[in-house]
C-alpha positions as CSV (number, residue, x, y, z in Angstrom):
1,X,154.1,24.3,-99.1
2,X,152.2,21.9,-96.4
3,X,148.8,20.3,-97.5
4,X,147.0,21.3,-94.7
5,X,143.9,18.8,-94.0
6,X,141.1,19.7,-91.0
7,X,142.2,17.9,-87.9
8,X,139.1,15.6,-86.6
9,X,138.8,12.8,-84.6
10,X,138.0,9.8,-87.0
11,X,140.9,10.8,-89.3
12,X,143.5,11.2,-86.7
13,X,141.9,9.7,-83.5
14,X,145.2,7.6,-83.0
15,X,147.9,10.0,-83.9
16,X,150.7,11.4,-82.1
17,X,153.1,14.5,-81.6
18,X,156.8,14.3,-81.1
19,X,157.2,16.2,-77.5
20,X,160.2,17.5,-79.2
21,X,157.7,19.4,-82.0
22,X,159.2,22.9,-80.9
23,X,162.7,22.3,-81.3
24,X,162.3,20.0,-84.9
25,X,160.6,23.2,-85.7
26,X,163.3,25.7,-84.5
27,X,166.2,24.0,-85.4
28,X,166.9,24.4,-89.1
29,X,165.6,27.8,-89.5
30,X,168.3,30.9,-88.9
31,X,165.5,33.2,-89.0
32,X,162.5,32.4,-87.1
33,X,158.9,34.7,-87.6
34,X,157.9,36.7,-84.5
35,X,154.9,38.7,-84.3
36,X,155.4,42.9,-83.2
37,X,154.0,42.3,-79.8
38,X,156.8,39.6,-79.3
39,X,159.9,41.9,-79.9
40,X,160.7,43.9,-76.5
41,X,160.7,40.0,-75.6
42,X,162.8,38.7,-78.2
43,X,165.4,41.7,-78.1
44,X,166.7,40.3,-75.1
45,X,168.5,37.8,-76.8
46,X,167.8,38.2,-80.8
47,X,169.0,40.9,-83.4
48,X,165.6,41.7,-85.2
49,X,165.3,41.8,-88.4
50,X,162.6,42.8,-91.4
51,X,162.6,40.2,-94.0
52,X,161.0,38.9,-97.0
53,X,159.2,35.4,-97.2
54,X,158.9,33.4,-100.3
55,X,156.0,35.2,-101.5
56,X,157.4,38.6,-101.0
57,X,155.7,40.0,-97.9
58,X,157.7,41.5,-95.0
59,X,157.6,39.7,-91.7
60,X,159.2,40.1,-88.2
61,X,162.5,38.0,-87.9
62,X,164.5,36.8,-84.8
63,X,168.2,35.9,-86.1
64,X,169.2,32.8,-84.6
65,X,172.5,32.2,-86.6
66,X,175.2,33.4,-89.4
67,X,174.5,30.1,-91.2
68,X,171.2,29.3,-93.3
69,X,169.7,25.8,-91.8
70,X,171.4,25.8,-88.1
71,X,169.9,27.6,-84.8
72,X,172.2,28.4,-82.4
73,X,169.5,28.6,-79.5
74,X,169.0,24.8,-80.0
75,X,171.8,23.0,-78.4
76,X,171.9,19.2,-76.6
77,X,168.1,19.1,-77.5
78,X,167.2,22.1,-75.3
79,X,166.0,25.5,-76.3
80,X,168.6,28.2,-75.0
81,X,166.6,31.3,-74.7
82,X,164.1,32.2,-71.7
83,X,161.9,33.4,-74.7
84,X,159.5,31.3,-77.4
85,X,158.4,32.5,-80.0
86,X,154.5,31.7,-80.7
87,X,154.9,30.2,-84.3
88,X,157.2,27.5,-82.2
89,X,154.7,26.9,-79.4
90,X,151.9,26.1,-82.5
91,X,153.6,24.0,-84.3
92,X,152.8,21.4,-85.9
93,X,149.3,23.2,-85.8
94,X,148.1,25.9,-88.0
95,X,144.2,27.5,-88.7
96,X,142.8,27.0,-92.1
97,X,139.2,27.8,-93.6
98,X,136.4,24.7,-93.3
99,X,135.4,23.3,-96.2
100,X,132.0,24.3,-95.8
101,X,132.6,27.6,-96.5
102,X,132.2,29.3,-92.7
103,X,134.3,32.3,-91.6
104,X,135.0,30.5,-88.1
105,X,139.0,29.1,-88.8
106,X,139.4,25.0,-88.1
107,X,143.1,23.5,-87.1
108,X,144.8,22.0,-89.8
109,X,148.0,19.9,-89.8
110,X,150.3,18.3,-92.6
111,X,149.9,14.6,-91.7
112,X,152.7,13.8,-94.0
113,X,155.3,15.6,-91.5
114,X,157.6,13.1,-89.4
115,X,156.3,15.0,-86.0
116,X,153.5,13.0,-86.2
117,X,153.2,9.2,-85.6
118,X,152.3,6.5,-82.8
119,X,154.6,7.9,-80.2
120,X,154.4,11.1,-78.0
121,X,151.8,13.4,-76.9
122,X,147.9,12.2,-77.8
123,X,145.8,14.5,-80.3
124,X,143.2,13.0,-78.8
125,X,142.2,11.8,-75.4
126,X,140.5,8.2,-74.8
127,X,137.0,10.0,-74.4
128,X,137.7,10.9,-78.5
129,X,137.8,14.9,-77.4
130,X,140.9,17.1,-78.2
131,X,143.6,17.0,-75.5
132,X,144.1,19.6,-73.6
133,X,147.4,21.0,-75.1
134,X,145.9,20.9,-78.2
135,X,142.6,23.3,-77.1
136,X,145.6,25.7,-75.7
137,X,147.6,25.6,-79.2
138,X,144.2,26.8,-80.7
139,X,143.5,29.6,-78.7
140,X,147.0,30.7,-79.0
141,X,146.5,30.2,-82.7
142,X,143.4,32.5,-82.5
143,X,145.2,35.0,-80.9
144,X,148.2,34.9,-83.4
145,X,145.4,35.8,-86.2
146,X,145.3,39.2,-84.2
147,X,148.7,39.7,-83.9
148,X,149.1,38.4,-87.6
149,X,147.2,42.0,-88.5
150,X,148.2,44.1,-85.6
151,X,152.2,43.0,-87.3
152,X,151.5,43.6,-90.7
153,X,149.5,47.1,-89.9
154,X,152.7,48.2,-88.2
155,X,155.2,46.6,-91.0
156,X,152.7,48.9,-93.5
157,X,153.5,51.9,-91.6
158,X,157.2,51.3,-91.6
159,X,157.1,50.9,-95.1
160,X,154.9,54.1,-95.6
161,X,157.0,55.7,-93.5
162,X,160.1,55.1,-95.3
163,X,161.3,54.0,-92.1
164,X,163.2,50.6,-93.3
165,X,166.9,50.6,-94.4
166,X,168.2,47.4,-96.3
167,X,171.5,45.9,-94.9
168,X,173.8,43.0,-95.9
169,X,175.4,41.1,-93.1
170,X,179.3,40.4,-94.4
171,X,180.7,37.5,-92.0
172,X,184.4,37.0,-91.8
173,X,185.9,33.7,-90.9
174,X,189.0,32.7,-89.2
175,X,189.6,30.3,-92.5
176,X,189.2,33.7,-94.2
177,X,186.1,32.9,-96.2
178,X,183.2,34.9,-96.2
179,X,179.3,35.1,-95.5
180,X,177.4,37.4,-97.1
181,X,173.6,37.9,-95.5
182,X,171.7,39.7,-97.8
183,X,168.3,41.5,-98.0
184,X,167.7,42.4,-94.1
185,X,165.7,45.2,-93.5
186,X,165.7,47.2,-89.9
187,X,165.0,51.0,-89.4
188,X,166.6,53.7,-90.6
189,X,167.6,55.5,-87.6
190,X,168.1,58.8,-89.5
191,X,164.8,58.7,-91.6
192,X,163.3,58.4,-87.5
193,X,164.9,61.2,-86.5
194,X,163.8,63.5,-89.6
195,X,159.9,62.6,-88.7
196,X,157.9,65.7,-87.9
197,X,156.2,65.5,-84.5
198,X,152.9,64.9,-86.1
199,X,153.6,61.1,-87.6
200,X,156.2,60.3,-85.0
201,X,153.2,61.1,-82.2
202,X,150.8,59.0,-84.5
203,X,153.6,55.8,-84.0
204,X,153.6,56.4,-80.1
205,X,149.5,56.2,-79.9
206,X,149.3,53.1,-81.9
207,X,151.8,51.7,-79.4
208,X,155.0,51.3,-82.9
209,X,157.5,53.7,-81.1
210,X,158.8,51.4,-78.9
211,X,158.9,48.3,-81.0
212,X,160.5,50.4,-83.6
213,X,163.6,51.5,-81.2
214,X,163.8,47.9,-79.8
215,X,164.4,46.8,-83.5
216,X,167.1,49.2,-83.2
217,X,168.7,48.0,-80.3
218,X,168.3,44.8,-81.2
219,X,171.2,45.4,-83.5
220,X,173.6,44.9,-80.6
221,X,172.6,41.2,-80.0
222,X,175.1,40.6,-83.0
223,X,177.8,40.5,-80.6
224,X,176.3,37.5,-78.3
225,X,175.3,35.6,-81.8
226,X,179.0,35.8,-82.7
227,X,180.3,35.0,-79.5
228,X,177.5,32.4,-78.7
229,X,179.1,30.9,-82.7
230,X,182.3,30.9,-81.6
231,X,181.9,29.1,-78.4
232,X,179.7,26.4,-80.4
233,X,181.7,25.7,-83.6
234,X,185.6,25.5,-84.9
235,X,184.9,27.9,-87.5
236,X,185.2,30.7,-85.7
237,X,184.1,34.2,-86.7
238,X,186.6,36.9,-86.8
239,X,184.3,39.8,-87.9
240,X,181.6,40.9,-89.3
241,X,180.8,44.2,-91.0
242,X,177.0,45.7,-91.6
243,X,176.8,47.6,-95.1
244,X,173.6,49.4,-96.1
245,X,172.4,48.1,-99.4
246,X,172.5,50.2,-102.8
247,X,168.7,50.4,-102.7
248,X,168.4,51.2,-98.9
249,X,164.6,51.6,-99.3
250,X,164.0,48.3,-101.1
């Protein structure tokens, strides 16, 4: 877990960000966090999944890869994908509470992360203010507060709903090992279809309905990841088969 510490001027007057923060952020991680507004954006090139972080809440996942610690939309140093999600825009930024015990949120960064150091973009301009890239990552950070709620409201009604259906991912070498991808949660398609009109028109008018079928669609996007594998790596992927999990509820 980062140790977050308030960013100000005397502390960090003279630090710097890597211009190549998004993509040491992307990189390693096969799932990345998306919020629900950014799905009908992501769909176009990610299958989208429901997951569980380290602390047991759901979240929003783009799938970027068969294979824990490598993105496949990171290649030759260049993002792949006409879409960003926000999380990667922010980064190395994040909002934490003051000290002093106000409600208004403060940016906070991990000064112990390699992004930062002597070279790269200025935190700071020569006047001692906040650049100007760093004023946009906060108001883009404020703004993820209110799609931080908006996605776990609509992650609540899935769950209520008994709208999620546990998977497991089986991947199928050429070298005839095998991959299993466990725990990934998207919507259970017959469970949607059994809704009475009453709930179903209650996802429409909070705006769920259509996130909830591009989840569904998204599904299809496993093709390009294979093929997109395949063209990247020897190891190429024969297969791969989608089971639903014993537990599809979980």
């Amino acid at each position: 877990m980062a140790r977050l510490t308030a960013l100000n001027q005397q502390t960090h007057g003279d630090i710097h960000v890597s211009p190549d923060r998004a993509l040491g952020y992307a990189a390693p991680r096969y799932l990345m966090q998306l919020f629900v507004n950014e799905i009908s954006q992501a769909v176009t090139d990610f299958p989208i999944f429901i997951t569980r972080q380290s602390n047991g809440h759901p979240a929003i996942s783009a799938m970027t890869s068969f294979d824990t610690g490598r993105n496949l939309f990171v290649k030759d140093n260049v993002w792949q994908s006409s879409f960003q999600p926000s999380l990667m825009q922010t980064y190395p930024f994040y909002l934490m509470k003051p000290d002093d015990g106000s409600d208004k949120p403060i940016i906070g960064l991990d000064a112990s992360d390699p992004v930062f150091g002597k070279a790269g973009d200025p935190v700071f301009d020569s006047s001692g203010k906040q650049s100007l890239w760093v004023t946009q990552v906060m108001s883009r950070l404020m703004e993820d507060v209110r799609n931080m709620v908006h996605s776990a409201k609509f992650l609540e009604r899935i769950f209520a709903l008994k709208l999620n259906r546990q998977i497991d991912i089986s991947v199928h070498y050429a070298d005839e090992a095998v991959n299993r991808i466990t725990n990934l949660i998207t919507i259970d398609e017959d469970r949607l279809h059994e809704l009475q009109a009453e709930p179903l028109s209650a996802l429409r008018n909070d705006g769920y309905l259509a996130p909830i079928y591009a989840i569904l669609l998204s599904i299809y996007q496993l093709n390009a990841l294979i093929r997109r594998h395949n063209i990247s790596s020897d190891r190429k992927i024969l297969r791969i088969n989608l089971e639903v999990a014993k537990d599809r509820h979980a």
